[in-house]
C-alpha positions as CSV (number, residue, x, y, z in Angstrom):
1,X,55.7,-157.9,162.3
2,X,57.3,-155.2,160.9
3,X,55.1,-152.5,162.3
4,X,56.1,-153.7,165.7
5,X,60.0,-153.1,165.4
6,X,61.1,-150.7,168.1
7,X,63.9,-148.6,166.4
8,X,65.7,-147.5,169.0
9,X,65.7,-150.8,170.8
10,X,66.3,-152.2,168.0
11,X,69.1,-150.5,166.7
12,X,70.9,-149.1,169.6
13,X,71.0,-152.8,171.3
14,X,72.0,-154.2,167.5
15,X,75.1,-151.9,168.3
16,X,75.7,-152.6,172.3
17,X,76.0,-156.0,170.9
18,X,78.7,-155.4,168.9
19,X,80.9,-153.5,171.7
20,X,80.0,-150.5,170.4
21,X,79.5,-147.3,172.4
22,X,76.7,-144.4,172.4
23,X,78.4,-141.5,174.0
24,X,76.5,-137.7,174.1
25,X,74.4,-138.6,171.2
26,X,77.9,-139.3,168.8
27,X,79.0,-143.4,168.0
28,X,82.5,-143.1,168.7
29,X,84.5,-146.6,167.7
30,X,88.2,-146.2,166.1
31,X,88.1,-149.5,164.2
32,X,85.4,-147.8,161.3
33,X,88.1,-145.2,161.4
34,X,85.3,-142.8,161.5
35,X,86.9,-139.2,163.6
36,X,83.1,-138.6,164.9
37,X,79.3,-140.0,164.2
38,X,76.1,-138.1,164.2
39,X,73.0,-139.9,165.9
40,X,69.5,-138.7,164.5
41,X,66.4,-140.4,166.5
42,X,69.0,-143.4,166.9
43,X,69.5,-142.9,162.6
44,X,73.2,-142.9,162.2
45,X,74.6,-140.5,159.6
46,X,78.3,-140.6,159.0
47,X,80.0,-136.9,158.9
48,X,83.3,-137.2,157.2
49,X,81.9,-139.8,153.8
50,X,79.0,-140.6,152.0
51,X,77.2,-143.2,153.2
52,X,78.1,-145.3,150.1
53,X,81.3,-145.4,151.0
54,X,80.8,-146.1,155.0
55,X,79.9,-149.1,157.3
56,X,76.2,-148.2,156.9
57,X,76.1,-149.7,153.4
58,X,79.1,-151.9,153.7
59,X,78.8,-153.9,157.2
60,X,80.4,-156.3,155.4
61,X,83.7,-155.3,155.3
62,X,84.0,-154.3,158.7
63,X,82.5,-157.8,159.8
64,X,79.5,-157.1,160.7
65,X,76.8,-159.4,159.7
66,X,74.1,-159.2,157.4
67,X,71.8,-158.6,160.7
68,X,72.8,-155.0,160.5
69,X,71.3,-155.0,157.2
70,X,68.4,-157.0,157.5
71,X,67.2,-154.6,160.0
72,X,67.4,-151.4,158.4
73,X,66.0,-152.7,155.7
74,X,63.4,-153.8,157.2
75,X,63.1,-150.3,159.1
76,X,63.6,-148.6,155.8
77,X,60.7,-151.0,153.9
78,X,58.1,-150.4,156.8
79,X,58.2,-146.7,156.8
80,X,57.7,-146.9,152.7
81,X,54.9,-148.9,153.4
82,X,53.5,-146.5,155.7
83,X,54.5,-143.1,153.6
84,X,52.5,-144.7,150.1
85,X,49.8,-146.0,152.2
86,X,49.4,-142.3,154.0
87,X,49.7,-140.3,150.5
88,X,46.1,-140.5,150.2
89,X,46.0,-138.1,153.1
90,X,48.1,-135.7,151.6
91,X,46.7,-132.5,151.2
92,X,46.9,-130.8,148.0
93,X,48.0,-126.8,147.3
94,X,45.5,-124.9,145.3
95,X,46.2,-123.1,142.3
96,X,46.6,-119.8,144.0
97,X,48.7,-121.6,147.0
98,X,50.8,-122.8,144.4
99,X,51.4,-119.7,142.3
100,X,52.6,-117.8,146.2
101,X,55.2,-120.7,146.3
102,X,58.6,-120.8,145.1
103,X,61.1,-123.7,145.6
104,X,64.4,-122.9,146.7
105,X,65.7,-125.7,144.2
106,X,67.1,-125.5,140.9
107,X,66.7,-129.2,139.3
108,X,68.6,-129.3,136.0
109,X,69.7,-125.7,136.1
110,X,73.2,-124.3,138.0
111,X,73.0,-123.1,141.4
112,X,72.8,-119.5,142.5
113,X,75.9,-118.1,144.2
114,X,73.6,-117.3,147.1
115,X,72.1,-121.2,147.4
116,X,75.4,-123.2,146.6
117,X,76.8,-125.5,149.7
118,X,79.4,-127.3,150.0
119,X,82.8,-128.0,147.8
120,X,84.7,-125.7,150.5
121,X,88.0,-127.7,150.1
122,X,87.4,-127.6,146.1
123,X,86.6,-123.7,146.8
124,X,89.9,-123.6,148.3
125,X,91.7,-125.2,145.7
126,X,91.0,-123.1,143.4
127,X,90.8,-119.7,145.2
128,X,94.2,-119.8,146.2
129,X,95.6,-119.3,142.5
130,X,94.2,-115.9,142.1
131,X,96.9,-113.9,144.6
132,X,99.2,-114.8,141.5
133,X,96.6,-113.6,138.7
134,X,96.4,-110.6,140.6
135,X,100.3,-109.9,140.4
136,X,99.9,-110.1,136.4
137,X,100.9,-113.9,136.3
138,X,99.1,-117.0,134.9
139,X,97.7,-119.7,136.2
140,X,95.8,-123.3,135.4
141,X,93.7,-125.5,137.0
142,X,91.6,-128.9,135.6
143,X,88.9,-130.0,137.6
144,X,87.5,-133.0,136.8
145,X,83.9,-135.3,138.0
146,X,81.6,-137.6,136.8
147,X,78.6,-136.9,134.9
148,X,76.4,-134.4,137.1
149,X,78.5,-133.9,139.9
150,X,78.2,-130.5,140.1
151,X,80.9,-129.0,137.9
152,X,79.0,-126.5,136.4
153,X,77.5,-125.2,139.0
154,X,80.8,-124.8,140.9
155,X,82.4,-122.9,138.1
156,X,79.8,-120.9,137.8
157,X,79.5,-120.2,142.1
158,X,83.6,-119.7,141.2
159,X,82.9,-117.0,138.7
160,X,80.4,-115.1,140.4
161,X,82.3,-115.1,143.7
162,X,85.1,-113.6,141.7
163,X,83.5,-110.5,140.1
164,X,83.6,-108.5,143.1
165,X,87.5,-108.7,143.1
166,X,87.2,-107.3,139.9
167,X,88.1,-110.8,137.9
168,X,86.3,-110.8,134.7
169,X,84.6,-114.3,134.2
170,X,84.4,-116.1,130.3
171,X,82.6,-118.8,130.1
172,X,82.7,-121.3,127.2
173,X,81.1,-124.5,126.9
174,X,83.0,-127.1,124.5
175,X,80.3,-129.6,124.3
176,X,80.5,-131.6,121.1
177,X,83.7,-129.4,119.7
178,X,86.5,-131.4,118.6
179,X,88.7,-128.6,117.1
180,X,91.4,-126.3,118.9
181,X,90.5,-123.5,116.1
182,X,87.0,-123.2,116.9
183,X,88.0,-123.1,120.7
184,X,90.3,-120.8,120.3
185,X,88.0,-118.1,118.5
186,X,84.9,-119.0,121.2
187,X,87.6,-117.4,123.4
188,X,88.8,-114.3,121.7
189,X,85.0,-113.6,121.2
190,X,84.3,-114.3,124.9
191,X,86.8,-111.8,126.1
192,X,85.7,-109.3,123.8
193,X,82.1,-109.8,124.6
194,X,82.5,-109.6,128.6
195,X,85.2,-106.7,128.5
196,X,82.9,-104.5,126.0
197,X,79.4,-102.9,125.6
198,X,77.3,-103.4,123.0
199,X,78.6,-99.8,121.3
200,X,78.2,-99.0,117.6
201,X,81.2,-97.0,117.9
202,X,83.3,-100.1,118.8
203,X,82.3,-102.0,115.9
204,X,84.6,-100.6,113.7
205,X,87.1,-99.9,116.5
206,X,87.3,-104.2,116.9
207,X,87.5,-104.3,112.9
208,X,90.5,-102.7,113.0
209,X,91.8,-104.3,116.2
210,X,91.7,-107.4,114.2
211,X,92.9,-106.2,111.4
212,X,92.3,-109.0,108.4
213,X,90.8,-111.7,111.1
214,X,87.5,-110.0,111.5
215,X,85.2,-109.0,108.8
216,X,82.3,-107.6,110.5
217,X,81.2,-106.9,114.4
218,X,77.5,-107.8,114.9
219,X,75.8,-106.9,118.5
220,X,73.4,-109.3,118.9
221,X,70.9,-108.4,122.3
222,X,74.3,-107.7,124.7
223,X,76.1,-110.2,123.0
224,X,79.0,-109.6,120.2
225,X,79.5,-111.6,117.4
226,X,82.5,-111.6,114.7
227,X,82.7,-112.4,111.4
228,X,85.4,-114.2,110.7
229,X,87.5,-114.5,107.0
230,X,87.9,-118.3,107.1
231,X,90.8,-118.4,105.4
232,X,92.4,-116.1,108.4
233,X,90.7,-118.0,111.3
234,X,93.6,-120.1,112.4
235,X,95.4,-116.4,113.5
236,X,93.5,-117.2,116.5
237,X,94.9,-120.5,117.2
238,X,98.6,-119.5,116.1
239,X,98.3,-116.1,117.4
240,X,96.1,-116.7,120.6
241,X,98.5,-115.5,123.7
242,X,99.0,-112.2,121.1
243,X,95.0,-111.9,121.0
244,X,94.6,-112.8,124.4
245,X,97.5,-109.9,125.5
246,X,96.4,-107.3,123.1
247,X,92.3,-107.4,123.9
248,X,93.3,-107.5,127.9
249,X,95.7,-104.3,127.2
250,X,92.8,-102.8,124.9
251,X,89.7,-103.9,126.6
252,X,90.5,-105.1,130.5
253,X,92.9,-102.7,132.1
254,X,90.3,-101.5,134.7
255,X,90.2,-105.7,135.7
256,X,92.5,-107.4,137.9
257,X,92.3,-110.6,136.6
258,X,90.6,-113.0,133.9
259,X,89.3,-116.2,134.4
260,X,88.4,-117.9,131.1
261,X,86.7,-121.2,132.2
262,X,86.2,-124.0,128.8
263,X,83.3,-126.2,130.4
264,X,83.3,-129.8,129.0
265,X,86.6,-130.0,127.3
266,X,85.9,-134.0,126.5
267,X,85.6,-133.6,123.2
268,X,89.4,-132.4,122.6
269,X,90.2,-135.3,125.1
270,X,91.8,-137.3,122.4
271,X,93.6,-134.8,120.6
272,X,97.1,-134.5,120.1
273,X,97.0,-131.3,118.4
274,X,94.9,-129.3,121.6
275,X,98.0,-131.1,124.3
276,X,100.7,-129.7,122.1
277,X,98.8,-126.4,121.4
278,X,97.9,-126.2,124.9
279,X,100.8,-126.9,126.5
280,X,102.9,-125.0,123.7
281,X,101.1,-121.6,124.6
282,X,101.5,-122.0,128.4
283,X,105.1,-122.8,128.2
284,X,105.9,-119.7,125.7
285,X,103.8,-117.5,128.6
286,X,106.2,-118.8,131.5
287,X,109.3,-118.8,129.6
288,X,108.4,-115.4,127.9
289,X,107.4,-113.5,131.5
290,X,104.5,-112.3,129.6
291,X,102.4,-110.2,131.8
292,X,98.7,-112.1,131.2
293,X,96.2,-112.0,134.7
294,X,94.6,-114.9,133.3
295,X,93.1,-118.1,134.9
296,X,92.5,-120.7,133.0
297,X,89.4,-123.7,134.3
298,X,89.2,-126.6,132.3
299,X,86.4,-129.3,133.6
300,X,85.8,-132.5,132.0
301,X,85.4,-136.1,133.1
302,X,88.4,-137.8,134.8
303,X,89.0,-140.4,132.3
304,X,89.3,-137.8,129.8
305,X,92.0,-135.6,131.9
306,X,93.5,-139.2,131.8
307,X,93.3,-139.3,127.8
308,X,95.1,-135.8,127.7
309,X,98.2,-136.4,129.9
310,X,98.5,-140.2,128.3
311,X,99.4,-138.2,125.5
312,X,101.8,-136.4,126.8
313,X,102.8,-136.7,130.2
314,X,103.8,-132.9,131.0
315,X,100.3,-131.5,130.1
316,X,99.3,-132.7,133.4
317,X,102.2,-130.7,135.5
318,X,101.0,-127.8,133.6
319,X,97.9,-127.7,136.1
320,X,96.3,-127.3,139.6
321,X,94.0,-130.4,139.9
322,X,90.7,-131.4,141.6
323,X,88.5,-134.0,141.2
324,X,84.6,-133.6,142.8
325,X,83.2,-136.1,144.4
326,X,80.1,-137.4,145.5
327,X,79.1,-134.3,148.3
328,X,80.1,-135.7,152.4
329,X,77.0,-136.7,154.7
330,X,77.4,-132.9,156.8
331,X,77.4,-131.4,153.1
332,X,73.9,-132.8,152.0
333,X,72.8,-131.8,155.8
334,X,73.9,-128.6,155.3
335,X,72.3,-127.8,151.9
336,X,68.4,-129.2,153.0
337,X,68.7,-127.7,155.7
338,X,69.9,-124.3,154.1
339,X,67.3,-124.7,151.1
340,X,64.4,-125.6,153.7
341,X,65.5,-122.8,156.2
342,X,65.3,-120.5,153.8
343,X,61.2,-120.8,153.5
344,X,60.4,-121.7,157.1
345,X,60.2,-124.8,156.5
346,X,60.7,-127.4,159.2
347,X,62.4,-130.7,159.1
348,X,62.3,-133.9,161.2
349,X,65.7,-135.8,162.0
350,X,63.9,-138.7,160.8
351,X,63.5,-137.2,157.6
352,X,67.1,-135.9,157.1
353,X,67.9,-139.1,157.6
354,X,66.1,-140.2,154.6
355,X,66.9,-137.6,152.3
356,X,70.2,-137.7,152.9
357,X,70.5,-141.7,152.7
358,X,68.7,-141.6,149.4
359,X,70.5,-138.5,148.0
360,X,73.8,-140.7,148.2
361,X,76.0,-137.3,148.3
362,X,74.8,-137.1,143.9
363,X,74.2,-133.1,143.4
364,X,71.1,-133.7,140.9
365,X,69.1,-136.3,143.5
366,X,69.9,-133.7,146.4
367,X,67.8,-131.0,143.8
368,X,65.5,-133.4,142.7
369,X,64.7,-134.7,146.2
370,X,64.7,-131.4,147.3
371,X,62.4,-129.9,144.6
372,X,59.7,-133.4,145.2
373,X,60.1,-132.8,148.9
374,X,59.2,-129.0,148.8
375,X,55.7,-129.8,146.9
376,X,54.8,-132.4,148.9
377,X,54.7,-130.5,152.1
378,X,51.9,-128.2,151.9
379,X,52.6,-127.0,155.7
380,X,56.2,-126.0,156.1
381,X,56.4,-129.2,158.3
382,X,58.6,-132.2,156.3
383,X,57.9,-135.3,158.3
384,X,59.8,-138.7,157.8
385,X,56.7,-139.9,155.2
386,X,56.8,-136.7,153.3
387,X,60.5,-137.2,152.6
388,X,59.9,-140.6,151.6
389,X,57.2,-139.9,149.2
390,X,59.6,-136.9,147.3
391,X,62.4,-139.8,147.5
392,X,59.8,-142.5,144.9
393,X,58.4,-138.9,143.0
394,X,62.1,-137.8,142.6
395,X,63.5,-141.7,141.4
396,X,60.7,-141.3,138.9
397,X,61.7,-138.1,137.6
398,X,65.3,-139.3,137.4
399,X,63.7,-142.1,135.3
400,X,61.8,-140.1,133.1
401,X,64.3,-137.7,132.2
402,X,68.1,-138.2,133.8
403,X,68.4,-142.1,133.4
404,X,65.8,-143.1,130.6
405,X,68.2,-143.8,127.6
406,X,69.9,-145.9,130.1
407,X,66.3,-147.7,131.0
408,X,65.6,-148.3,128.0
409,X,68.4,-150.3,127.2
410,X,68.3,-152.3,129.8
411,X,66.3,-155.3,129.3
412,X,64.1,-157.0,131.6
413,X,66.3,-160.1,133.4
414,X,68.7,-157.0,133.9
415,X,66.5,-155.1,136.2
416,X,65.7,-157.9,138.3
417,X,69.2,-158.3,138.8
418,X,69.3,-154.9,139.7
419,X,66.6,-154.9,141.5
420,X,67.9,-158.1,143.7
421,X,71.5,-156.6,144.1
422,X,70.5,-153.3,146.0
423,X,67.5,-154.8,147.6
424,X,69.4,-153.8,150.7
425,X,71.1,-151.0,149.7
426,X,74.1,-152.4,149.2
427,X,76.7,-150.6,146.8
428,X,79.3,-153.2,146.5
429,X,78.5,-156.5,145.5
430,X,80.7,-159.8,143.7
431,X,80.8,-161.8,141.3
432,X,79.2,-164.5,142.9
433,X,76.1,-162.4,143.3
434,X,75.7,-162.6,139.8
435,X,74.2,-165.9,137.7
436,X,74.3,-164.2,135.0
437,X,78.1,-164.0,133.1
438,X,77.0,-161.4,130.1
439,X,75.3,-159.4,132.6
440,X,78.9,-157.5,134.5
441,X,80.4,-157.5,130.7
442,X,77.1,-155.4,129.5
443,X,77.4,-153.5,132.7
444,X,80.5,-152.2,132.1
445,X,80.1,-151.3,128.4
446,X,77.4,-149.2,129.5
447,X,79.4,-147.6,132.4
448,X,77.0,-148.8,134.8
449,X,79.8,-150.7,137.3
450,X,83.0,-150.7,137.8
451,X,85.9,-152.8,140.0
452,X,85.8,-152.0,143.6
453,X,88.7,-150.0,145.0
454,X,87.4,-152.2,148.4
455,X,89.1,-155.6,149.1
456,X,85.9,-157.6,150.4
457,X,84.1,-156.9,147.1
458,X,84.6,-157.3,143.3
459,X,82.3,-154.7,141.9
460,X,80.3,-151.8,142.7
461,X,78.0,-149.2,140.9
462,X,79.4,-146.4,138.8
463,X,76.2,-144.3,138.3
464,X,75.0,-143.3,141.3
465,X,71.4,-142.4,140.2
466,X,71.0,-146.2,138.4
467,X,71.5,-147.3,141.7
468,X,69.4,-144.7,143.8
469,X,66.3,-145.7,140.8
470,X,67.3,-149.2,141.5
471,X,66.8,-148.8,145.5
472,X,63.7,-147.1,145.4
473,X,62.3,-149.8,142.9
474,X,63.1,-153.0,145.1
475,X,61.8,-151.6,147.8
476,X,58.6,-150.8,146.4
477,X,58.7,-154.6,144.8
478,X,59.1,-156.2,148.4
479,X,56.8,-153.9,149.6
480,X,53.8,-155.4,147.4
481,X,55.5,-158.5,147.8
């Protein structure tokens, strides 16, 4: 029965139904308060939200039936079938093929300044503080996102970007660093390593820079290391807009700007001694007028941006803000399409469709779909089936390696429930779907849901890639069903 569904009948009638109207290829209706709707092969792809977050997933709430849903799915389950029953067929690159081939993905690893898409508005945001860096004046920004939303990888496109305006970009990751001492020192070293080369005659030229803080100057590859008298370390702490002023007026005076960017700043989340530091040095630099081109890019997790300015509430006026989200439906268009287009490769709308429905706007499934995809297709031709089967290789990867602590705790009952929650692809869900009562209070503790922000539903998921696994994994189940 399934075999015999006639999408675009289907579909586009399931629609005409509902008063809706097809005009020039674009589903225009004001009630989704949606500005404009992209039509793929009848596949309908919102432009302006994931797909998470609109009707597609949620007909729900804009009362529509589940008739919506039991077609799709139905749609979606029959072309599984046919992509793992077709893998056989799939032909397979030989060693030298493989060797000539280079992905255009970068799974687990930041994005290249020339690949990165997408985060324009973010971009923006935080673009638009350098005029003042420029004029000698500084500026900060926090920008904060879930767990693999990209942050890096945006810092780093941020950094890169910059250098041709003669910025000079530190980068320091505070991953697992609880003390404002320590961070303070990662930074005076930074600075010193990126304004300096690795000179013997400098060596003794920083030693007496830093007086009684430094004991030795070690050059390690390119990289500078200090030795540092202990006992003197907290000078860098207590004496850090001094350090900061002196090495830019020693070091940088052929720069225009600095932008010192402390990656994962979650471990200081909870301390009142960083807030008061913190916000201690940036108000002595406004009050003071001191002349510092410096841009400061702190990135954490929202909750813990939260954590800081529940300590104190004027740490959070101190900065610019962002917060990245998961990437629109035109944003995840435009990256495969980019990444693809970039080796010749062609795509069917069929299979956008599908890679960007399963990609759920997440940064790491777009890479790891993208990276699954690319080896499938031994052609340069990505056809709806070939999507499909990098969507199941790339759910496995993000079980193997992204999501597996997470697997592993879960037990049994609570991947059925799982299982039988998104069967449909549906993100939001309530409590009645649930029979089991400790299952939403162990959901929670592990971070896995969360309370809907939507009015028609209690709950939804709060890691995207549990519930792209998830997906995949009930589909295949009904499938062999």
């Amino acid at each position: 029965m399934l075999a015999e569904i006639d999408f675009s009948k289907d579909l586009i009638g399931f629609f005409e139904d509902k008063n809706l109207c097809i005009i020039n290829e674009s589903l225009l209706d004001g009630t989704f308060g949606l500005s404009r709707d992209i039509l793929f092969d009848k596949r309908i792809l919102f432009n302006n939200d994931s797909l998470i977050d609109s009707f597609l997933l949620n007909a729900k709430a804009y009362n529509l039936n589940n008739e919506f849903f039991i077609l799709l799915s139905n749609i979606i389950r029959n072309d599984f079938q046919e992509a793992i029953s077709n893998k056989s067929n799939n032909e397979i690159l030989d060693f030298e093929e493989t060797l000539e081939k280079e992905s255009p993905f970068y799974s687990g690893i930041p994005v290249s300044k020339e690949m990165f898409v997408g985060r324009k508005d973010s971009i923006h945001k935080i673009l638009r503080n350098f005029p003042h860096i420029f004029k000698g004046q500084t500026r900060h920004f926090f920008l904060t996102g879930d767990r693999r939303m990209g942050k890096t990888s945006l810092i780093d496109f941020i950094g890169e970007y910059m250098k041709s305006y003669g910025v000079v970009s530190v980068y320091i990751s505070n991953k697992g660093n609880d003390s404002v001492e320590f961070l303070a020192y990662e930074i005076v070293e930074g600075l010193i390593d990126e304004l300096t080369l690795p000179d013997e005659s400098l060596k003794t030229k920083i030693v007496d820079f830093f007086q009684d803080h430094v004991e030795s100057v070690e050059f390690k590859g390119t990289k500078i290391k200090l030795t540092v008298d202990k006992n003197l370390s907290v000078s860098f702490k207590e004496d850090f807009i001094n350090h900061l002023k002196s090495i830019y007026d020693e070091f940088g005076m052929d720069k225009k700007g600095i932008l010192i960017v402390v990656d994962d700043i979650n471990g200081l989340s909870n301390s009142e001694e960083f807030v008061h530091w913190y916000k201690r040095m940036a108000d002595t630099i406004q009050v003071s007028h001191i002349n510092l081109p410096v841009y400061f890019l702190l990135a954490g997790y929202p909750e813990k941006f939260y954590n800081l300015t529940r300590l104190d509430e004027s740490f959070g006026s101190i900065f610019a803000y962002d917060n990245l989200d998961r990437l629109s439906n035109m944003e995840v268009l435009e990256f495969f399409e980019s990444s693809f287009g970039e080796k010749s490769m062609l795509i069917d709308k069929d299979a956008l469709f599908y890679m960007i429905l399963f990609s759920q706007g997440q940064p790491l499934m777009m890479q790891e779909l993208g990276e699954s995809v690319f080896w499938e297709c031994p052609n340069g031709h990505i056809d709806k089936y070939i999507a499909i089967r990098g969507i199941i290789n790339a759910a496995n990867v993000l079980a193997s390696r992204q999501i597996k602590y997470t697997l592993n705790i879960l037990s049994e009952d609570d991947k059925a429930i799982f299982k039988s929650l998104i069967s449909d692809g549906k993100f939001f869900f309530n409590s009645s779907d649930i029979c089991d009562e400790g299952f939403l209070e162990s959901m929670f503790d592990l971070s896995l849901i969360e309370v809907s922000k939507k009015e028609d539903y209690d709950f939804c998921f709060k890691n995207t890639l549990v519930f792209i696994y998830f997906w995949v994994e009930a589909i295949q189940g009904l499938i062999e069903k």
